[in-house]
N, CA, C and O atoms as a DFTB+ gen file, in Angstrom:
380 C
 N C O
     1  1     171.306     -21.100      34.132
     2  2     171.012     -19.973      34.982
     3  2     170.620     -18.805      34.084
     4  3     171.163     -18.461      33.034
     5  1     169.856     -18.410      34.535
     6  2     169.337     -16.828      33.357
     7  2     168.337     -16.236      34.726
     8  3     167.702     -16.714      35.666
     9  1     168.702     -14.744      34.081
    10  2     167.938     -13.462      34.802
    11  2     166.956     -13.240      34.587
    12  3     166.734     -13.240      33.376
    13  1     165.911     -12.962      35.362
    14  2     164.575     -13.018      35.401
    15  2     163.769     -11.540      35.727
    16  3     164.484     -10.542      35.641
    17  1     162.360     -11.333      36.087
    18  2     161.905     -10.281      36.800
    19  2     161.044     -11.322      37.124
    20  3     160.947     -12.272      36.346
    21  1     159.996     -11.265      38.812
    22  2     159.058     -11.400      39.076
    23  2     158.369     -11.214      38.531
    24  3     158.768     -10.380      37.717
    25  1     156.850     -11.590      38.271
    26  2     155.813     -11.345      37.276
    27  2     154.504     -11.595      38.315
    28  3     153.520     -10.859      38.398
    29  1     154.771     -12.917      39.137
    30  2     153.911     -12.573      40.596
    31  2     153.562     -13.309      41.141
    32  3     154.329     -14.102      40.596
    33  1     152.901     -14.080      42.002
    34  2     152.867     -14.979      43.381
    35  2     152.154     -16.448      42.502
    36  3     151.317     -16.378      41.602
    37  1     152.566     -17.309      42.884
    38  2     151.598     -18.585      42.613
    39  2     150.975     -18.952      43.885
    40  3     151.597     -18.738      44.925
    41  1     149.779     -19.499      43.912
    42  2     149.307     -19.499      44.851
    43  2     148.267     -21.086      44.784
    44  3     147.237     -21.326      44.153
    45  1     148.969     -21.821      45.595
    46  2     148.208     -23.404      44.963
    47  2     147.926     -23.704      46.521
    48  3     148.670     -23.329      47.427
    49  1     146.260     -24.733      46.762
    50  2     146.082     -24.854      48.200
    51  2     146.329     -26.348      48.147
    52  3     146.379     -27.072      49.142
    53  1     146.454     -26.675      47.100
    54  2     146.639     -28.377      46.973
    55  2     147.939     -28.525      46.012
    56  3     147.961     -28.261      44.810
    57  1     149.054     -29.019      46.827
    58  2     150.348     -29.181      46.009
    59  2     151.041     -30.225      46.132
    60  3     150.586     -31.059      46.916
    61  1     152.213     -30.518      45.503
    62  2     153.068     -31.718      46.418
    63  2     153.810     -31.388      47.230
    64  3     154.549     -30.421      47.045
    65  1     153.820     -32.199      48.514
    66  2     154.532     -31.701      49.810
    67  2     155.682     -31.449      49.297
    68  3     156.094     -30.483      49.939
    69  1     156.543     -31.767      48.434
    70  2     157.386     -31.154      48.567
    71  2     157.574     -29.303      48.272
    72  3     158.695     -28.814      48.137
    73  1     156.745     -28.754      48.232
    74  2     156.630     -27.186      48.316
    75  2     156.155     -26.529      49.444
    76  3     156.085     -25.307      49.576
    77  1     155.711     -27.688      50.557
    78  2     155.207     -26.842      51.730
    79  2     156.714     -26.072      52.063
    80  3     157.879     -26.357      51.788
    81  1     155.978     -24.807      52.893
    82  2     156.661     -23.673      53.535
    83  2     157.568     -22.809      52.309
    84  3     158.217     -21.773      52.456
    85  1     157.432     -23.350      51.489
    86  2     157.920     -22.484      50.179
    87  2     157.696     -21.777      49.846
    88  3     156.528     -22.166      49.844
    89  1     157.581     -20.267      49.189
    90  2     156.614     -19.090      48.223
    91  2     157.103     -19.275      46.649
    92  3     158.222     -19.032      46.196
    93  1     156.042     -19.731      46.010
    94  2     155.989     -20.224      44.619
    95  2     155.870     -18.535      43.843
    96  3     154.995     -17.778      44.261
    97  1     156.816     -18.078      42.721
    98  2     156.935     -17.167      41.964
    99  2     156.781     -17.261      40.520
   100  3     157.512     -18.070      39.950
   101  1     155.903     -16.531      39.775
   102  2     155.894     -16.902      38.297
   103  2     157.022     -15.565      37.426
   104  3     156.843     -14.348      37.417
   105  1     157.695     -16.043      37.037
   106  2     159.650     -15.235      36.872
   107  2     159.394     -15.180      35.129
   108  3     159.370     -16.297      34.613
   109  1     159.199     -13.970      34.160
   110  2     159.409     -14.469      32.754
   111  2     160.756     -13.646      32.687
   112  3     161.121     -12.665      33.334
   113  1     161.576     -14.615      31.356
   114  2     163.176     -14.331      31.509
   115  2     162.995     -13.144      30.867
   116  3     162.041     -12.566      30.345
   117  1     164.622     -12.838      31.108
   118  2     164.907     -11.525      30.285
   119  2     165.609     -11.740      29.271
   120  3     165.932     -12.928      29.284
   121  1     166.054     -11.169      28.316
   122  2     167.306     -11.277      27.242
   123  2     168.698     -10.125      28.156
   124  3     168.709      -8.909      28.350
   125  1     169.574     -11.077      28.472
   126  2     170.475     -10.541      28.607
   127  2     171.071      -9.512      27.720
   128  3     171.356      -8.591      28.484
   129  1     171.290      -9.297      26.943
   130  2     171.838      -8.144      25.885
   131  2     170.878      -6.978      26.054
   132  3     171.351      -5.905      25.678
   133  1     169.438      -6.932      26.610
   134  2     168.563      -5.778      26.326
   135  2     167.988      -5.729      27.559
   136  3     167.980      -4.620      28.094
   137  1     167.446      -6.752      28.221
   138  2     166.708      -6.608      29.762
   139  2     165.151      -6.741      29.265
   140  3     164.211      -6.676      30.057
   141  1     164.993      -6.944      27.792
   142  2     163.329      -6.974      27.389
   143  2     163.328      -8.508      27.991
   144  3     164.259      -9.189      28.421
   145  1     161.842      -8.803      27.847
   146  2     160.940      -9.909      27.993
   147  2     161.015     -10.858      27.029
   148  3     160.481     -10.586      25.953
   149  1     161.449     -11.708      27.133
   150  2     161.186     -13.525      26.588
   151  2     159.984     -13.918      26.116
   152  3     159.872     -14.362      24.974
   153  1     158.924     -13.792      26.975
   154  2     158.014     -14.206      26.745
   155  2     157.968     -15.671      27.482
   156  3     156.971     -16.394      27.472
   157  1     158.992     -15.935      28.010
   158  2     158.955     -17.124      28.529
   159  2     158.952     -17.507      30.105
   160  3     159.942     -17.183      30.761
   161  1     158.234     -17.961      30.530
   162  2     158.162     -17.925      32.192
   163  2     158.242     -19.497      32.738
   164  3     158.009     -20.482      32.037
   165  1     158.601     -19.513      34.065
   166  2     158.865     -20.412      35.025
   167  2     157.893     -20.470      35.869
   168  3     157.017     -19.657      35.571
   169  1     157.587     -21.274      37.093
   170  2     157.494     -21.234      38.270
   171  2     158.733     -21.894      39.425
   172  3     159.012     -23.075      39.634
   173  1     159.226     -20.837      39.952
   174  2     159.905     -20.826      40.808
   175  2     160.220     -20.688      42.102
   176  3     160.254     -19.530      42.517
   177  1     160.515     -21.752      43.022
   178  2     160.911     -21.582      44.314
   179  2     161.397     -20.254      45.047
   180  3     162.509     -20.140      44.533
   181  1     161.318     -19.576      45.598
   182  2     161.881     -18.325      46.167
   183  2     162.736     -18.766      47.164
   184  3     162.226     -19.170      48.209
   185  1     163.939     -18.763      47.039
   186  2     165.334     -18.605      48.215
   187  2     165.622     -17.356      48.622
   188  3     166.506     -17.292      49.477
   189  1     164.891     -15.819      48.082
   190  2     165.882     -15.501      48.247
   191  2     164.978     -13.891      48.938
   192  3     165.347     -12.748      49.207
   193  1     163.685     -14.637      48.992
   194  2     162.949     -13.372      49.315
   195  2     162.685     -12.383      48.599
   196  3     162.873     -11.240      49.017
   197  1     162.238     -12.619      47.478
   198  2     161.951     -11.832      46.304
   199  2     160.352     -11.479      46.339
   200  3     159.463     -12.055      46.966
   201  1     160.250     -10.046      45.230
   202  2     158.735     -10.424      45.376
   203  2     158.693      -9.554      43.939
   204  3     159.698      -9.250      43.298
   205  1     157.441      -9.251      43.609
   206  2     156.612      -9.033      41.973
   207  2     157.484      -7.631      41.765
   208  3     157.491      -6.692      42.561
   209  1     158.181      -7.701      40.577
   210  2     158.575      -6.425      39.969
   211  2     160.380      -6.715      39.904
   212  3     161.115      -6.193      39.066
   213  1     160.866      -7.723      41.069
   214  2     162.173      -7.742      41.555
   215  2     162.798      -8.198      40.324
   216  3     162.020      -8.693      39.508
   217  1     164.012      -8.143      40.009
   218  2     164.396      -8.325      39.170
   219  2     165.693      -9.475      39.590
   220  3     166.746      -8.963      39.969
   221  1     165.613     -11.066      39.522
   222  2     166.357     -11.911      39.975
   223  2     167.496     -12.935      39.084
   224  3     167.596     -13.040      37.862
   225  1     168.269     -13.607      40.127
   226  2     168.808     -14.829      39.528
   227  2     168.043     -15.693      39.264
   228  3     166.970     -15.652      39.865
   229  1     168.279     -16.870      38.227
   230  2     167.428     -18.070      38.551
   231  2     168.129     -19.128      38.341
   232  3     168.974     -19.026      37.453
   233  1     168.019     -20.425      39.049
   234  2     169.192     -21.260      38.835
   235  2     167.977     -22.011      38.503
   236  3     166.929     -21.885      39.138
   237  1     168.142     -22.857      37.420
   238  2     167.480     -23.293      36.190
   239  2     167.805     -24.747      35.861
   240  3     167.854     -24.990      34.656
   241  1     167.960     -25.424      36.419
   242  2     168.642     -27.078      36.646
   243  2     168.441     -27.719      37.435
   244  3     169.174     -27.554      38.411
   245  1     167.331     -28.867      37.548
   246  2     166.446     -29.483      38.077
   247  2     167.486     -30.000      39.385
   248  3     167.059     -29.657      40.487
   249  1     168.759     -30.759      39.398
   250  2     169.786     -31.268      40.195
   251  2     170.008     -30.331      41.106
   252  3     169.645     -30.406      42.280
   253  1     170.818     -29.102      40.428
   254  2     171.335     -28.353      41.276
   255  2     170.467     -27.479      42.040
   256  3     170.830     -26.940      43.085
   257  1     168.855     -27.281      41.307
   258  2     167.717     -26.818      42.836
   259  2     167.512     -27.825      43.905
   260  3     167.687     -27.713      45.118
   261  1     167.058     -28.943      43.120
   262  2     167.267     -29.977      44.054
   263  2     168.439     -30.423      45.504
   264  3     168.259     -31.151      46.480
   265  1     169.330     -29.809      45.170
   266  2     170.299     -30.283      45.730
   267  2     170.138     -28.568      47.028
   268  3     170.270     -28.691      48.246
   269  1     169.913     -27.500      46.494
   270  2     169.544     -26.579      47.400
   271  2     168.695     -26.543      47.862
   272  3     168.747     -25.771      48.820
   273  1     167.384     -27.195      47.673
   274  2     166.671     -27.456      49.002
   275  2     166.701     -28.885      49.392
   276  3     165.610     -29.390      49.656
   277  1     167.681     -29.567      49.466
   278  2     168.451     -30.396      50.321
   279  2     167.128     -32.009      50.119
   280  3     166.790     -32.864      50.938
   281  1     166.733     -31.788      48.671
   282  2     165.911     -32.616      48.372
   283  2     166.339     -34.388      47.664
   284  3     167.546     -34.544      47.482
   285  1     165.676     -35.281      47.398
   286  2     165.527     -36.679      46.710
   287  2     166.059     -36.337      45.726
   288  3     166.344     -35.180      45.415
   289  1     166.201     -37.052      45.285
   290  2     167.029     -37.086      43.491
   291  2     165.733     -36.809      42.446
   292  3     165.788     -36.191      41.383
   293  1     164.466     -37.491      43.102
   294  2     163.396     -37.208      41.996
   295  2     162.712     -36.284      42.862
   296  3     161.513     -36.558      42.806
   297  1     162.943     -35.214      43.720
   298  2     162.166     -34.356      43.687
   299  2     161.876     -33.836      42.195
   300  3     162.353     -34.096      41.090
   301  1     160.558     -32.710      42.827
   302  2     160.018     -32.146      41.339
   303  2     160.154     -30.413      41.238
   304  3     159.391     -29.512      40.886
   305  1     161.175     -30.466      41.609
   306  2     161.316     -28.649      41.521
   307  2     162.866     -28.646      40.435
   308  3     163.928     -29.214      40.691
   309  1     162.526     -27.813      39.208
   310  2     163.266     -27.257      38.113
   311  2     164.088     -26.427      38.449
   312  3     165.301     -26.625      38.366
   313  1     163.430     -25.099      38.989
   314  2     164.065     -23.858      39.098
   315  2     163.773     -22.879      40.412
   316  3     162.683     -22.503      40.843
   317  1     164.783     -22.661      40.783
   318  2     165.200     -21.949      42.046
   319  2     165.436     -20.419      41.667
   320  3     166.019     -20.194      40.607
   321  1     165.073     -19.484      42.366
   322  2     165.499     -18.057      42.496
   323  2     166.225     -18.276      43.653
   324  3     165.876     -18.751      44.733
   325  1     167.626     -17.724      43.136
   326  2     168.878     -17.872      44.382
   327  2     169.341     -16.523      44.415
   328  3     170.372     -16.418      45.078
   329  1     168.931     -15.473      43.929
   330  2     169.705     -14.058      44.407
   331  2     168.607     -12.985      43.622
   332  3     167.942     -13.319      42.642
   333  1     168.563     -11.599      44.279
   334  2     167.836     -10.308      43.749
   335  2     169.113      -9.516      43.107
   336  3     170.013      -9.066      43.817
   337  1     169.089      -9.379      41.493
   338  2     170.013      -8.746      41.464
   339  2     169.630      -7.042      41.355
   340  3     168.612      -6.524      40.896
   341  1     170.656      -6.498      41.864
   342  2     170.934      -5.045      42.103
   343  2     171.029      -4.023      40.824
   344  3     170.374      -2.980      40.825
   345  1     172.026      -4.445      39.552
   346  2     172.015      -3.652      38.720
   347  2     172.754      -4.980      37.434
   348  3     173.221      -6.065      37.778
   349  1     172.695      -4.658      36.524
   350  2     173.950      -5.278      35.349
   351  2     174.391      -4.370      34.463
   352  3     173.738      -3.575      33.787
   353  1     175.855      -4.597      34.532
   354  2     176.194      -3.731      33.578
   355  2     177.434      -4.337      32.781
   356  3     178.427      -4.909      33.229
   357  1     176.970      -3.946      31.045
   358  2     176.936      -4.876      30.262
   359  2     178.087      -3.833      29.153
   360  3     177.578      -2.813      28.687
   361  1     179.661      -4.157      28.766
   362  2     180.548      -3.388      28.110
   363  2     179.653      -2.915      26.903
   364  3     178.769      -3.481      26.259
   365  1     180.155      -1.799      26.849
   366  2     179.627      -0.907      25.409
   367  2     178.530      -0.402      25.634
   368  3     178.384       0.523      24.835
   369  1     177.404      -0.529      26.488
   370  2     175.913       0.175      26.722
   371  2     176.086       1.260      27.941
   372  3     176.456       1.133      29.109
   373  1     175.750       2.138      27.330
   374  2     174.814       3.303      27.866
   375  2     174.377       2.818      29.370
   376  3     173.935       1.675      29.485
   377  1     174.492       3.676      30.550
   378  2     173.423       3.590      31.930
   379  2     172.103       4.595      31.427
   380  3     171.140       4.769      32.173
């Protein structure tokens, strides 16, 4: 699981059914200790009603997304956005 920001919509007209009715998000992580950029990005399922700029959860484990959208064992979805978080606050840093 690691914290993310939106970065912005994927948008595919030919996919595998298993993503119909879904909104596909491209999420690059954050570094927890600073809130900078990774450089590293996902595409991710949206649970949670997120959109570009939001700053989210991401549950990051092919099983346990799987298992939240109530999918096959070989579905093909990695990573889930399961919550918008609000703020973090991290001992010893400055607001």
């Amino acid at each position: 699981m690691y914290i993310g920001r939106v970065f912005g919509n994927v948008v595919a007209t030919i996919k595998h059914p298993t993503f119909d009715g879904h909104k596909l998000l491209l999420v690059e992580r954050l570094r927890p200790d600073t809130g900078t950029a990774e450089a590293k990005y996902d595409i991710a399922v949206d649970l949670a009603q997120a959109g570009p700029g939001d700053t989210v959860l991401v549950l990051d484990e092919g099983n346990g997304a799987r298992q939240l959208l109530n999918m096959e064992p070989n579905g093909c979805v990695r990573a889930v956005i399961v919550g918008i978080v609000d703020d973090i606050d991290l001992p010893g840093m400055a607001a």
